[in-house]
C-alpha positions, 0 to 999 in steps of 0.5 A: 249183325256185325257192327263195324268199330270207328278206324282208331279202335280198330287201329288199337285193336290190331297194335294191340295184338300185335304188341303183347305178341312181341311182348309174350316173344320176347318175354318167353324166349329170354325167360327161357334162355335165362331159367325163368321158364315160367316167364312166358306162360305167366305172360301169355296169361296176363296178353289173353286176359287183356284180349278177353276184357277187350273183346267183343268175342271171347269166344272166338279168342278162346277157340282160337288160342285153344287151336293154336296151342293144339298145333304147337303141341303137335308140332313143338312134340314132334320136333321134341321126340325127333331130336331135331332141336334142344330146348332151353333146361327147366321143363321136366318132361323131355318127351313133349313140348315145353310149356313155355314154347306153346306159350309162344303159339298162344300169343301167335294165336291172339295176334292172329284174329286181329293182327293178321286179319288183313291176311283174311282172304290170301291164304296163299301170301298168309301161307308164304309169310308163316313158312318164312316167319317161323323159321325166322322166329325160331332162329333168332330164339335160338340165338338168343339162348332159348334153344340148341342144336337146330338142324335143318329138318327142325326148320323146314318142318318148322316153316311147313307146320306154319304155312299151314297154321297162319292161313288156318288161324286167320281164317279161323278168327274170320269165320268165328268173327261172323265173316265181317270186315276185316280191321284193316277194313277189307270185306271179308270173303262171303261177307254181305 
């Protein structure tokens, strides 16, 4: 049985998420632009151990984070081995993703379950917003410093990979959470 938590926990569940994804952001993409690249992955670390002491679900937050930091690998890699953008020095492995840019993914997998919850149900609006998101998250990350030589390829494919992978990810919070309401409370799809 699912309980629904008082509108103020789940107000600070939602900003919760949200706020350590920006801070894991900006903490990766500045750490990675200035040489820190372990900057990211240490705060990544710090935001899940935050979520898992607050959730009534670690699973559900581990299966999330585990599929989200898989699709980045795949994505991240494939632009890697394409040569469609140069990540920022310090990793020393050139034919797959840094650690750094999956620590990205991780956060945007965490702020996903609840964060992004309202989007439960409007996978074609999730959609839309990962295409358009991404590419934009991506090219102030290169301004910034964290990155290089972005083609346009590294962008579509880019907006391609998240408006599948914000749509799949929300769900996934959803159908690990037990199909309740949603934080914004919007019953969720199939929910009694």
């Amino acid at each position: 049985m699912i309980t629904r938590l008082p509108q103020w926990r789940r107000l600070l569940t939602v900003v919760r998420g949200v706020a350590g994804f920006k801070v894991v952001w900006l903490s990766t993409v500045l750490g990675a632009a200035s040489g820190r690249v372990w900057l990211g992955p240490a705060v990544l670390l710090a935001f899940a151990g935050m979520q898992l002491i607050f959730s009534n679900n670690r699973k559900r937050e581990l299966l999330v984070l585990a599929s989200g930091l898989a699709m980045g690998l795949v994505m991240e890699t494939v632009v890697v081995r394409a040569g469609w953008v140069g990540y920022a020095p310090g990793w020393p492995y050139p034919f797959i993703a840094p650690a750094w840019i999956l620590a990205l993914w991780g956060a945007f997998s965490l702020m996903s379950i609840d964060g992004l919850a309202w989007l439960r149900g409007r996978r074609l609006l999730a959609a839309v917003l990962g295409a358009s998101g991404g590419p934009l998250a991506y090219y102030t990350g290169i301004a910034l410093g964290a990155g290089s030589g972005a083609e346009v390829a590294f962008y579509v494919t880019v907006g391609l990979f998240y408006a599948a992978a914000t749509p799949l990810l929300v769900e996934l919070g959803g159908a690990l959470e037990g199909g309740g309401a949603a934080p914004g409370g919007r019953k969720e799809p199939g929910a009694t």
